[in-house]
C-alpha positions in Angstrom: 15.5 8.9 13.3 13.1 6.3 12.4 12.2 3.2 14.4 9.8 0.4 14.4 8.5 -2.0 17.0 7.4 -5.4 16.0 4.7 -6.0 18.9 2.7 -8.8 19.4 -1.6 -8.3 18.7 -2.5 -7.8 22.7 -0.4 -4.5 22.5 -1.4 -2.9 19.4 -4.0 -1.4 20.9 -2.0 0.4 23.4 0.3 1.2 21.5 -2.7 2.6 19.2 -4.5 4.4 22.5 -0.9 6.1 23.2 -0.3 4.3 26.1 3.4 3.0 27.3 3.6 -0.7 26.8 6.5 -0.8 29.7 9.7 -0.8 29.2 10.0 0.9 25.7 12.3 -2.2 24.6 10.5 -3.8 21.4 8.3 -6.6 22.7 9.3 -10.1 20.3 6.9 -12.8 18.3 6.9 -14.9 15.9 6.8 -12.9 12.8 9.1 -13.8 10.0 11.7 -11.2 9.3 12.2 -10.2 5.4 15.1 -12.5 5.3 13.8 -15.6 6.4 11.2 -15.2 3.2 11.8 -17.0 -0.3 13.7 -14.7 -2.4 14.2 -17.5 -5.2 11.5 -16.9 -7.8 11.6 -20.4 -9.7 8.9 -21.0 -11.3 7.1 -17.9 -10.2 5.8 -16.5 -13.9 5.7 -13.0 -14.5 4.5 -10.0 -12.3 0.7 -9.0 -12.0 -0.9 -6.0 -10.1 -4.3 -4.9 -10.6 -6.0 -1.9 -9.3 -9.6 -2.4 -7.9 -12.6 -0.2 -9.6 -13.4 1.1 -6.0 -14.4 4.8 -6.2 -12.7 7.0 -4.1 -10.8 4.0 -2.3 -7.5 2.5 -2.4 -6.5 -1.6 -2.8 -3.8 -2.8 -5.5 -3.5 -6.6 -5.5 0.6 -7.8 -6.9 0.7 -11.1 -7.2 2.9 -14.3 -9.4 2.1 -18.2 -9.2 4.0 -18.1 -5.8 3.4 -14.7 -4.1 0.3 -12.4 -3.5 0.4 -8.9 -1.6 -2.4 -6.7 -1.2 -2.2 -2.9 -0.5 -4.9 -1.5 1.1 -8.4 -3.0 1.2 -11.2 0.0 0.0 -14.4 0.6 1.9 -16.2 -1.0 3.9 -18.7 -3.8 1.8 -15.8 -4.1 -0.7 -13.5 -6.5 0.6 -15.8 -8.9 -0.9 -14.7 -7.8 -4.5 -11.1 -8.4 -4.0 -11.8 -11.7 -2.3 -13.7 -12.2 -5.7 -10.6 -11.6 -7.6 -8.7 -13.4 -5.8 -10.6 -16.8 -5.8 -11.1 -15.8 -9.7 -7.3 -15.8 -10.2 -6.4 -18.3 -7.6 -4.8 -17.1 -5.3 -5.6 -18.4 -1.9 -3.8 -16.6 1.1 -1.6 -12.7 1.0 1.7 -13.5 2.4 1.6 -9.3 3.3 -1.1 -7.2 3.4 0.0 -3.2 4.0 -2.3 -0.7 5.4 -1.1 2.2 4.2 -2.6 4.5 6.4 -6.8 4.3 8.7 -8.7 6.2 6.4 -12.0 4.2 6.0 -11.0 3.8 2.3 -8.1 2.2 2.6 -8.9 0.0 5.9 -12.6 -0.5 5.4 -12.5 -4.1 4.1 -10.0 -5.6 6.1 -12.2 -6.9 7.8 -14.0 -8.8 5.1 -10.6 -10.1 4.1 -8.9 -11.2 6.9 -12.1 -13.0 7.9 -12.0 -15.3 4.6 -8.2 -16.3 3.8 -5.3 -16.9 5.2 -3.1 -13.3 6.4 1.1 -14.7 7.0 2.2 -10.9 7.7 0.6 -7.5 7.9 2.6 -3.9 7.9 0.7 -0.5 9.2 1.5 2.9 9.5 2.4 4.3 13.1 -0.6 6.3 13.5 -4.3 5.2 14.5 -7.3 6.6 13.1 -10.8 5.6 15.5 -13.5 4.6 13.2 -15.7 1.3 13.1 -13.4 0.3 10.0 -10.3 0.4 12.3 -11.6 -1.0 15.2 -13.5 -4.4 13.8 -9.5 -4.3 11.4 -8.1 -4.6 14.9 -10.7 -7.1 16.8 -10.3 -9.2 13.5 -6.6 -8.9 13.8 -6.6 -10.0 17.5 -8.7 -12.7 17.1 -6.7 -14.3 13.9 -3.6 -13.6 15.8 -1.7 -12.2 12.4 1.9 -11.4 12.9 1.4 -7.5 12.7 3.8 -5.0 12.1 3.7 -1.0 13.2 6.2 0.7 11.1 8.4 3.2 12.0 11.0 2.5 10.0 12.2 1.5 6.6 12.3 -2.0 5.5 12.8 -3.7 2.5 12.9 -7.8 1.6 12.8 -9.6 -0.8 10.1 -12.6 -2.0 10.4 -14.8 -4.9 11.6 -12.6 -7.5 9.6 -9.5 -6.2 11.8 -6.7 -4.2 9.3 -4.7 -1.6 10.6 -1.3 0.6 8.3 0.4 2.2 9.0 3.9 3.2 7.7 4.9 6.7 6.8 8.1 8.2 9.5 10.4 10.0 7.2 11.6 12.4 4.5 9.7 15.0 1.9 12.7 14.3 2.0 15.4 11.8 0.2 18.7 12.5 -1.5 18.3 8.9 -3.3 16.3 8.0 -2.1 13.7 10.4 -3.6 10.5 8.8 -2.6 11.3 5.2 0.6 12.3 6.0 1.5 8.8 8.2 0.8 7.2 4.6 3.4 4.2 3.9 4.9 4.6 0.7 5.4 1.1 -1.5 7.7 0.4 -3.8 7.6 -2.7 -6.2 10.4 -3.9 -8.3 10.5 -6.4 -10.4 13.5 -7.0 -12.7 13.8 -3.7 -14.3 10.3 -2.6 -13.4 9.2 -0.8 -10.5 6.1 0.0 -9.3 5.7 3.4 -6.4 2.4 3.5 -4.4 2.0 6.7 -2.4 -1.0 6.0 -0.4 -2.6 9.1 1.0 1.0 11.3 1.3 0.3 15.1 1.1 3.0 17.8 1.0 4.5 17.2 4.1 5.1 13.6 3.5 5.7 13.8 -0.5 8.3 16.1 0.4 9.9 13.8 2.8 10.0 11.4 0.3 11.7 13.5 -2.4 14.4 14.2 -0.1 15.3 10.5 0.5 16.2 10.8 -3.3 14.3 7.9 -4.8 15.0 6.2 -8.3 12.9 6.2 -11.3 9.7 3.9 -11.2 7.7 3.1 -14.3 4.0 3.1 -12.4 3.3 5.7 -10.5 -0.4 5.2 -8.2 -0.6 8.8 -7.4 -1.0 10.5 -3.6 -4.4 11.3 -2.4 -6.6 10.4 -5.3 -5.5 13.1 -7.6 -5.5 16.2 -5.6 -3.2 19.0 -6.7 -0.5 19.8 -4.7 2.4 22.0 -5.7 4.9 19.4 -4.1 3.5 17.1 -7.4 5.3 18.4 -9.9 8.8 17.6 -7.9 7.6 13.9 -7.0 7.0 13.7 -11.2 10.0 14.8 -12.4 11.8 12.8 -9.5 10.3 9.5 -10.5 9.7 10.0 -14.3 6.5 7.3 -14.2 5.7 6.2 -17.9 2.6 5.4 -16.5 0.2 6.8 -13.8 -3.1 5.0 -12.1 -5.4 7.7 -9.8 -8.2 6.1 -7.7 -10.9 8.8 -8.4 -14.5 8.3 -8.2 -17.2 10.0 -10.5 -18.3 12.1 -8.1 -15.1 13.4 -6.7 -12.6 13.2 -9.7 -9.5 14.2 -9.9 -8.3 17.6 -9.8 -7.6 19.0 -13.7 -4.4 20.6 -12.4 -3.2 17.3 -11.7 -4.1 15.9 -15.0 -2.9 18.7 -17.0 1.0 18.1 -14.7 0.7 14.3 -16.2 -0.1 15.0 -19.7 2.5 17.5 -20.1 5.3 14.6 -18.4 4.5 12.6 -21.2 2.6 10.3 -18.6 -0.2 8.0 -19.6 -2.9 8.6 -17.0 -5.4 5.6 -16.0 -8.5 6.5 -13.9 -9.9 3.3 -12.1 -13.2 5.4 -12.1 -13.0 4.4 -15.7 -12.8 0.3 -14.5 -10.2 -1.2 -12.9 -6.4 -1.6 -14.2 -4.7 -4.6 -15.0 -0.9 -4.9 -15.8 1.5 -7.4 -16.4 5.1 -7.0 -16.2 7.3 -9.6 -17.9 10.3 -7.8 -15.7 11.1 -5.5 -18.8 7.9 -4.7 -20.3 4.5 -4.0 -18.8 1.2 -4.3 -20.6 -1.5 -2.9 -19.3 -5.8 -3.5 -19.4 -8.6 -1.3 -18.4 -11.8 -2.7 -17.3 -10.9 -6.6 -17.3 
């Protein structure tokens, strides 16, 4: 059965290292649980997401005029681009940033981030990958003292029109592919859009996924930059995506196999090797941009 712990920032790292934090009971703070947040949209305006030109890297930005989440942060030397965006849009604090998984692509400007604006909540995966990109995440972490989240269980809440659940792992470690695998799934809904990120999930994981029986989304950012797996045909024809965004770089593109699956589901493929991806959702519709 799944479980997360809600720990405060001096025991992350423990918990990270493998070590017993005492007691096993889950340690309390301050952070604000899913129904404590605004779930009255108002005046929020219509949905926006936007999918970074980062290469081989991962960081989606979903945002209104009240709320702004960002899912992973790319490389190292890139959180600069988002912070970019953001101040080019407005948008002047994440109310949740999600770390899908440690891979330096997806963790790598954290740092950058959290070390400009203003963090309210932050949800990782259960398991710890040791890099120089994870450990200045977790000093910056500590010394900002962000309500931080390990997640080892499903959760879902609601924020001012936009619905988030993210699916957690079932396991602490997986024997393949350990990091990939521990990839937090995200799904966005809006109205009658929805909107499923799969991180880094490989077979083991996709699978897992499958068998909780998801609904349809409409946007579909696919697992692991485009590899093929043979698990991907399932996760297609279990979420029917009208659309599908792969973070591919031009020097390690996306597998053809996985193209060719896409095109023949009737799937429009965008490539943010090709610039990055812009769409607006007006909660029945979504229009989407390439290279703005």
């Amino acid at each position: 059965m799944k479980k997360y712990i809600i720990l405060p920032i001096l025991l992350l790292s423990l918990l990270f290292t493998g070590c017993d934090s005492g007691n096993g009971d889950p340690a309390k703070d301050n952070t604000p649980k899913p129904s404590e947040t605004n779930s009255d949209p108002g005046d929020a305006g219509d949905l926006e997401m936007f999918f970074f030109e980062m290469g081989k890297a991962d960081a989606f930005l979903i945002y209104n005029k009240k709320t702004a989440i960002l899912i992973d942060t790319g490389e190292k030397g890139q959180g600069k681009d988002i912070l970019q965006y953001m101040e080019n849009n407005n948008i002047a604090s994440l109310d949740y940033l999600i770390i899908t998984h440690f891979d330096q692509d997806h963790v790598g400007g954290a740092n950058k981030v959290l070390g400009n604006i203003a963090v309210k909540q932050i949800y990782t995966s259960n398991y710890p990958k040791e890099s120089e990109e994870y450990n200045t995440f977790m000093g910056r972490v500590k010394e900002k003292s962000i309500p931080t989240t390990v997640l080892r269980e499903d959760i879902s809440f609601d924020i001012n029109g936009i619905k988030v659940e993210i699916d957690a792992p079932e396991r602490e470690v997986y024997e393949a592919d350990p990091s990939n695998n521990s990839s937090l799934i995200v799904r966005i809904t809006y109205k009658d859009n929805s909107f499923v990120f799969m991180g880094d999930a490989m077979s083991d994981r996709i699978r897992e996924y499958i068998a909780t029986d998801p609904k349809s989304c409409d946007v579909l950012k696919m697992p692991y930059h485009g590899k093929f797996m043979g698990c991907l045909s399932e996760l297609i024809d279990k979420l029917k995506p009208k659309y599908a965004v792969i973070t591919s770089s031009k020097e390690d593109k996306e597998a053809d196999e996985t193209k060719d699956l896409l095109e023949s589901a009737n799937v429009k493929l965008y490539r943010t090797r090709k610039g990055g991806v812009h769409m607006q959702s007006d909660g029945k519709e979504i229009s989407v941009f390439q290279g703005a």
